[in-house]
LUMLUM-835080 format. One line per field, with one value per residue (C-alpha): residue in three letters; chain; x, y, z. Coordinates in Angstrom, 2 decimals, decimal comma. Layout:
BEGIN
r = ALA:...
c = A:...
px = X:...
py = Y:...
pz = Z:...
//
This chain:
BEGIN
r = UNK:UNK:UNK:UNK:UNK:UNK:UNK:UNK:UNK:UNK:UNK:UNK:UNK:UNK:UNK:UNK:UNK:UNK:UNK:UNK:UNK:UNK:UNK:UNK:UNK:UNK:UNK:UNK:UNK:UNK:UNK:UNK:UNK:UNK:UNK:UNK:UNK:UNK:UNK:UNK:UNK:UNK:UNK:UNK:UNK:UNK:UNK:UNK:UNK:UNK:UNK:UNK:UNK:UNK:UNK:UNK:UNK:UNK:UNK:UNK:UNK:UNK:UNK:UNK:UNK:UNK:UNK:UNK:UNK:UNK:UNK:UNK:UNK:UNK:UNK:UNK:UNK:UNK:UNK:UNK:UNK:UNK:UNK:UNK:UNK:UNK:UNK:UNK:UNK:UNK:UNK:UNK:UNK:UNK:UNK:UNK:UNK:UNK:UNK:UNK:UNK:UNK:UNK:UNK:UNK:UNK:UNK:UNK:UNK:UNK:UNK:UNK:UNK:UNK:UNK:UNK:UNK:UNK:UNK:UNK:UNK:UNK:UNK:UNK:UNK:UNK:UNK:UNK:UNK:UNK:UNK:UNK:UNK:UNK:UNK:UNK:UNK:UNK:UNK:UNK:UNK:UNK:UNK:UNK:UNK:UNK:UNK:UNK:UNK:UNK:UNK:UNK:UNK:UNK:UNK:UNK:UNK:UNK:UNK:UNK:UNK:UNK:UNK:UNK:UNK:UNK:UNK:UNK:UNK:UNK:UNK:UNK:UNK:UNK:UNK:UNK:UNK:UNK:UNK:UNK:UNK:UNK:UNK:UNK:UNK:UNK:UNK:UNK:UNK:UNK:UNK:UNK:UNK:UNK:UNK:UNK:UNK:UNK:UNK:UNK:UNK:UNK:UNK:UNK:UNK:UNK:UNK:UNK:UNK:UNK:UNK:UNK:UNK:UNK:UNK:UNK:UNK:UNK:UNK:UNK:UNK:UNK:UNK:UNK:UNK:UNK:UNK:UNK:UNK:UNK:UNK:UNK:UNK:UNK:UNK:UNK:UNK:UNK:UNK:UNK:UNK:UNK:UNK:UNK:UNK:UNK:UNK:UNK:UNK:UNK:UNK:UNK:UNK:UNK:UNK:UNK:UNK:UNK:UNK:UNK:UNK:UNK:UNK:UNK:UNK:UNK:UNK:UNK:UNK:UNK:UNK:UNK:UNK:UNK:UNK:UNK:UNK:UNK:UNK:UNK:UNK:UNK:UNK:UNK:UNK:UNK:UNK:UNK:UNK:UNK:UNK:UNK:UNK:UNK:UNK:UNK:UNK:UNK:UNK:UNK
c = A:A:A:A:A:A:A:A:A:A:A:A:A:A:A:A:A:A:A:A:A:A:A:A:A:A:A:A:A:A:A:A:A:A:A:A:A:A:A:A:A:A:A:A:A:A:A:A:A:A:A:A:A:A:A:A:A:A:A:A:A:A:A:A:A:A:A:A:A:A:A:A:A:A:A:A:A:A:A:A:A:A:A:A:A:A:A:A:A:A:A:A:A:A:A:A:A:A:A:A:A:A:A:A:A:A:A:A:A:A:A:A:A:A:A:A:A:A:A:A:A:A:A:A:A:A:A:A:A:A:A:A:A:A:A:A:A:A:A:A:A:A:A:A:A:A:A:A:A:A:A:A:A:A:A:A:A:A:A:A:A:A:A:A:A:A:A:A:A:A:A:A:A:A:A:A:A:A:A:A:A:A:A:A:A:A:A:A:A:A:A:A:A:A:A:A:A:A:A:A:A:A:A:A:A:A:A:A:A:A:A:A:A:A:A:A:A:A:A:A:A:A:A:A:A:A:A:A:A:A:A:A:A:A:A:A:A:A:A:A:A:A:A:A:A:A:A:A:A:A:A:A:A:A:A:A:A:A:A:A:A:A:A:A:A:A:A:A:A:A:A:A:A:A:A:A:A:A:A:A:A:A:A:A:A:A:A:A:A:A:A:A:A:A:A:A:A:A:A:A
px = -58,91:-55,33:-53,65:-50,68:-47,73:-44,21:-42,04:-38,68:-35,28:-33,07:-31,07:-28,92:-25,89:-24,28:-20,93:-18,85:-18,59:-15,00:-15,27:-13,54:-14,59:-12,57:-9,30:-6,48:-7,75:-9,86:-7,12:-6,50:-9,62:-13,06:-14,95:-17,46:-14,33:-13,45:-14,42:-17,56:-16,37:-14,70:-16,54:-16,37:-19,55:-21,14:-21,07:-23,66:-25,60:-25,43:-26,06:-29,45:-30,69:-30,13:-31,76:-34,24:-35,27:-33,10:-30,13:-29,02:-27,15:-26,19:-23,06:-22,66:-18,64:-16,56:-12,61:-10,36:-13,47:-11,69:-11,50:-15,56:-15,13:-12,75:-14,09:-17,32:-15,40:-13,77:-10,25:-9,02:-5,01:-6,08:-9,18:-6,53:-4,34:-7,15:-8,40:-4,62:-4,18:-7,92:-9,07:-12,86:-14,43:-11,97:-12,64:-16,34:-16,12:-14,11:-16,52:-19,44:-19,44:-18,68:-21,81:-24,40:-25,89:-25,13:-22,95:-22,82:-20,89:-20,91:-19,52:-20,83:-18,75:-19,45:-20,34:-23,93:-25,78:-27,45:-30,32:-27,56:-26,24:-29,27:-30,39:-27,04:-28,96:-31,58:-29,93:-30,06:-32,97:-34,76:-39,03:-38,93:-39,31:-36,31:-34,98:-31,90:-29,59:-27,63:-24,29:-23,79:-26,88:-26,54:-29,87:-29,59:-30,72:-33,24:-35,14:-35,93:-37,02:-36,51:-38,65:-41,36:-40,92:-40,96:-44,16:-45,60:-44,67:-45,65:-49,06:-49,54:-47,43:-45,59:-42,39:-41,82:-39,20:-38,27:-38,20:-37,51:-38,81:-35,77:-35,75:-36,67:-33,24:-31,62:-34,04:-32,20:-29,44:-32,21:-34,80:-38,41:-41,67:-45,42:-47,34:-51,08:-52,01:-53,25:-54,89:-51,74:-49,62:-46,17:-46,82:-47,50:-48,82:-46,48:-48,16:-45,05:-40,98:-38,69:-34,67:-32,97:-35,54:-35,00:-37,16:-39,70:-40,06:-40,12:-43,45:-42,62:-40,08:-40,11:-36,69:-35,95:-33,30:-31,15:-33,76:-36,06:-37,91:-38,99:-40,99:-38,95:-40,88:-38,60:-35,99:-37,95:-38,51:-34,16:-33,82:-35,33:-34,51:-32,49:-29,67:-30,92:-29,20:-25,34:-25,76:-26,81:-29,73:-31,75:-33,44:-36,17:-36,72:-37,61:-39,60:-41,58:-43,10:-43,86:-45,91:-47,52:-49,34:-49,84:-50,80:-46,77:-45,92:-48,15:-48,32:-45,17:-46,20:-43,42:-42,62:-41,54:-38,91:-38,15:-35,46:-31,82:-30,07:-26,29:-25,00:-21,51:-21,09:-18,93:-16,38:-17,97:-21,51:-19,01:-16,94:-20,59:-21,61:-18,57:-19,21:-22,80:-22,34:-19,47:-20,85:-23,69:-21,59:-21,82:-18,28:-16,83:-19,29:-18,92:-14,95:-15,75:-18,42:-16,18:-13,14:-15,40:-17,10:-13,55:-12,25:-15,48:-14,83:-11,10:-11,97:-14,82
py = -13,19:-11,65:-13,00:-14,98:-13,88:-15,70:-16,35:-14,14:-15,96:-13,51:-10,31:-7,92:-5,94:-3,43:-3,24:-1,36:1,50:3,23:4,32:7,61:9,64:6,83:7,76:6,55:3,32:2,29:2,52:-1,23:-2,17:-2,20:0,20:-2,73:-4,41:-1,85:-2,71:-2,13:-3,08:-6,16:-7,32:-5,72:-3,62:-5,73:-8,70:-6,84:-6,81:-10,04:-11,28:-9,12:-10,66:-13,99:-13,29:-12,12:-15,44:-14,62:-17,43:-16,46:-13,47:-12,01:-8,93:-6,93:-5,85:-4,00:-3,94:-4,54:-6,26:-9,80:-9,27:-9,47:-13,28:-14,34:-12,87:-15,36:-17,87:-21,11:-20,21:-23,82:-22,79:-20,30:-22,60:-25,46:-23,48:-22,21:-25,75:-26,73:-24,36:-25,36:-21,58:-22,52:-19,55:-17,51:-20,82:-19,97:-16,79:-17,40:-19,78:-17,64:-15,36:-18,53:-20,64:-16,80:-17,91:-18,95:-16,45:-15,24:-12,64:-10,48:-7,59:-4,39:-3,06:0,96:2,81:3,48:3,95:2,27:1,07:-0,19:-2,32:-3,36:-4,70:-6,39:-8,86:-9,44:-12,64:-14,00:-13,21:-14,15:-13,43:-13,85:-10,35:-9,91:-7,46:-5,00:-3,83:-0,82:-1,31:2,26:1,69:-1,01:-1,80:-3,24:-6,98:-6,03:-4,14:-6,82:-3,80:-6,23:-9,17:-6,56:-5,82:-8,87:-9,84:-6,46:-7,65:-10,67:-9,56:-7,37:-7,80:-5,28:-3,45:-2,00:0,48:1,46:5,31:7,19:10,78:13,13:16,74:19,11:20,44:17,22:15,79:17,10:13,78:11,75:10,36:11,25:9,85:11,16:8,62:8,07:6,24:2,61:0,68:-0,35:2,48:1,69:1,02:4,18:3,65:5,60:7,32:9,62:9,90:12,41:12,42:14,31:17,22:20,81:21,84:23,79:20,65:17,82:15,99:14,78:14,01:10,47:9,79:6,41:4,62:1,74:-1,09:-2,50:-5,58:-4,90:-6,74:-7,95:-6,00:-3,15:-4,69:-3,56:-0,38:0,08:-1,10:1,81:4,08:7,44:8,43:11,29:13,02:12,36:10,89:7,58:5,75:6,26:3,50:6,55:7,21:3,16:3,15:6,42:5,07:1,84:3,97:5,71:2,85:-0,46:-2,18:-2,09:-4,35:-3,85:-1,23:0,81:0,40:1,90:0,73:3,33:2,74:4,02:1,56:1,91:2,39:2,79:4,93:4,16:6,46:9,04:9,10:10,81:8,63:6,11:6,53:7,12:3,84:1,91:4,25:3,44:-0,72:-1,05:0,95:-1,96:-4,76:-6,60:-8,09:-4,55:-1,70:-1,40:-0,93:1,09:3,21:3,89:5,11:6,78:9,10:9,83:10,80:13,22:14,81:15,33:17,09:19,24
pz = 5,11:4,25:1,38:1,65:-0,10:-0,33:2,01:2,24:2,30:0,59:1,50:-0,22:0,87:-1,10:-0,73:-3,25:-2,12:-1,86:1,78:0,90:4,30:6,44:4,22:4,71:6,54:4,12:1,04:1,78:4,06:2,81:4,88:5,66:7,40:10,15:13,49:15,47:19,23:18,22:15,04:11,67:10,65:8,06:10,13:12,53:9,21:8,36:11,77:11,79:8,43:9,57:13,01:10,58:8,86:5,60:5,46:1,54:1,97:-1,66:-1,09:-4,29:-4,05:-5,65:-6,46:-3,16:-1,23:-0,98:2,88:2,84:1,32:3,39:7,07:5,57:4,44:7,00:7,91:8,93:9,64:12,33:13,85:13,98:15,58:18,27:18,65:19,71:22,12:23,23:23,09:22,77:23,13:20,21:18,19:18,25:17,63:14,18:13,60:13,79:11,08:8,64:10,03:9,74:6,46:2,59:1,32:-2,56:-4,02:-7,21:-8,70:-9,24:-11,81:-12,39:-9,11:-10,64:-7,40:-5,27:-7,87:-9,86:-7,24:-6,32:-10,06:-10,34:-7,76:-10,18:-11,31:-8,12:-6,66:-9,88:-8,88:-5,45:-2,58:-1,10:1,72:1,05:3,97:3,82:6,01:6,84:9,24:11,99:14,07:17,41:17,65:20,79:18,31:15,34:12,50:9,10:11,27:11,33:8,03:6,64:8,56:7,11:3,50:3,61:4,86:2,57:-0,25:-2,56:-0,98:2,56:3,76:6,86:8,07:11,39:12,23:11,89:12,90:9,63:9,48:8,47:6,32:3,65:4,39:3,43:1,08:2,72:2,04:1,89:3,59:5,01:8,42:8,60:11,54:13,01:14,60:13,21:9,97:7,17:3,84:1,13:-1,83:-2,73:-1,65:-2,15:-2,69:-0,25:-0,22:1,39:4,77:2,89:0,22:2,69:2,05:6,00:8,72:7,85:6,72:4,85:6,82:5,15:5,28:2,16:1,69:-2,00:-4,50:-7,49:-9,82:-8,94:-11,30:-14,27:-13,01:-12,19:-15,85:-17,06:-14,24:-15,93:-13,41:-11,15:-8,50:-8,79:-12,07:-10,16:-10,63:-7,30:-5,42:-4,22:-7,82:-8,57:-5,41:-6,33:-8,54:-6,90:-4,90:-7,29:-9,55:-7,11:-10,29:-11,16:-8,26:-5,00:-2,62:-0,42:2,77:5,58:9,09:11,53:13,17:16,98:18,66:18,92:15,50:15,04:12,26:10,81:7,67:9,08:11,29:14,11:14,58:13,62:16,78:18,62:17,53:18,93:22,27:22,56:21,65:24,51:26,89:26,14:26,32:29,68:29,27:28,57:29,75:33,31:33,34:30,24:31,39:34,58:32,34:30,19:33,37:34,38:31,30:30,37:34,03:33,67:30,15:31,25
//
């Protein structure tokens, strides 16, 4: 009989980063702020962790990320002001974002990485698995990745990431992992991952994507962790050797991942990403489509 193992309730976001490729619209936005459609991007990632089962969200900010409290946060003056005018469906949709989960907030500090902002949750997650969601990468809700993940940790225990087969020539943009087949066909077991390896290096073409569920022994691994690449201390690095000795905290197992994922960390997948979600929408994609045939003809 499989073992139990605890129940997940608790995600991270990290969300300090500077947003420096989105200059000069980020100089008094937080990247995580600009719009997707007609929501900002990290409220996509919020939704999906709540759709996920996880209602304490913990967002490790930086400097200039008050917008990301207050988009969570009640706004009474402005849902007063919808209620008067008895603009329901705006009134909702304000409401929303402040009814997704129970928000906490704390500072990174130094830009360390992404381990570092990661074991600045330690506090709060305290001995408890918890999943960590990258806001660069925004999965569509028909395809529920971090459910699956969650029911692959908590089946069998330890940490899981998600990865999606890239071509060789980009799986330099990523971290990539060594893994081994199991019995069920979209889940790999990870012995070994790599930082942003060269073609000829690449263990595989399984690229880790910005989704974790991790056991919390990784905190005593990040504490010790010596800044790698960048002079950051690397999540891969912490999760290497995870992988390597189970006895630290349990295995790495990884879910592949094949459904619809929307990338938002540059500007041009950024711009794809708003493309692809309205052309989606059933309130805005037919008009939208329409324009967007006509416009592609008149240009070719």
């Amino acid at each position: 009989m499989t073992q139990a193992h605890p129940r997940i309730s608790k995600a991270v976001i990290p969300a300090a980063g500077l947003g420096t490729r989105f200059l000069p619209a980020t100089k008094a936005t937080p990247k995580e702020m600009l719009p997707v459609v007609d929501k900002p991007a990290i409220q996509y990632v919020v939704e999906e962790a709540a759709s996920a089962g996880l209602d304490d969200v913990l967002m490790i900010t930086g400097r200039n990320k008050r917008p990301l409290e207050d988009h969570f946060d009640r706004n009474y003056e402005l849902e007063s002001a919808l209620q008067k005018k008895g603009d329901a469906d705006r009134l909702a949709k304000v409401q929303e974002s402040s009814d997704l989960a129970t928000m906490h907030y704390v500072r990174q500090g130094d830009p360390k990485g992404l381990g570092h902002a990661v074991l600045c949750a330690a506090p709060h997650v305290g001995h408890e698995p918890f999943a960590v969601l990258l806001g660069d990468d925004l999965i569509d809700p028909r395809d529920p990745l971090l459910a699956r993940m969650v029911q692959v940790q908590e089946q069998h225990g330890g940490s899981v990431i998600a990865l999606m087969e890239v071509a060789p020539e980009q799986i330099h943009l990523y971290g990539c992992a060594a893994v081994d087949a199991t019995p069920d066909s979209d889940v790999v077991k990870v012995h070994d991952l790599v930082e942003k390896p060269s073609a000829a290096d690449a263990p595989s073409n399984y690229a880790i994507i910005g989704r974790y569920v991790l056991d919390p022994h990784v905190f005593d691994i990040l504490r010790k962790t010596e800044p790698g690449r960048g002079g950051e201390i690397q999540l891969t690095d912490a999760l290497q050797q995870l992988a390597a000795d189970e006895k630290i905290g349990g295995p790495v197992h990884g879910v592949v991942f094949k459904g619809r994922r929307y990338d938002t960390g540059d500007r041009g997948d950024y711009l794809r990403a708003i493309v692809q979600l309205a052309c989606e929408r059933e309130d805005l994609g037919p008009d939208f489509r329409t324009w967007l045939r006509s416009y592609v003809t008149e240009e070719m």
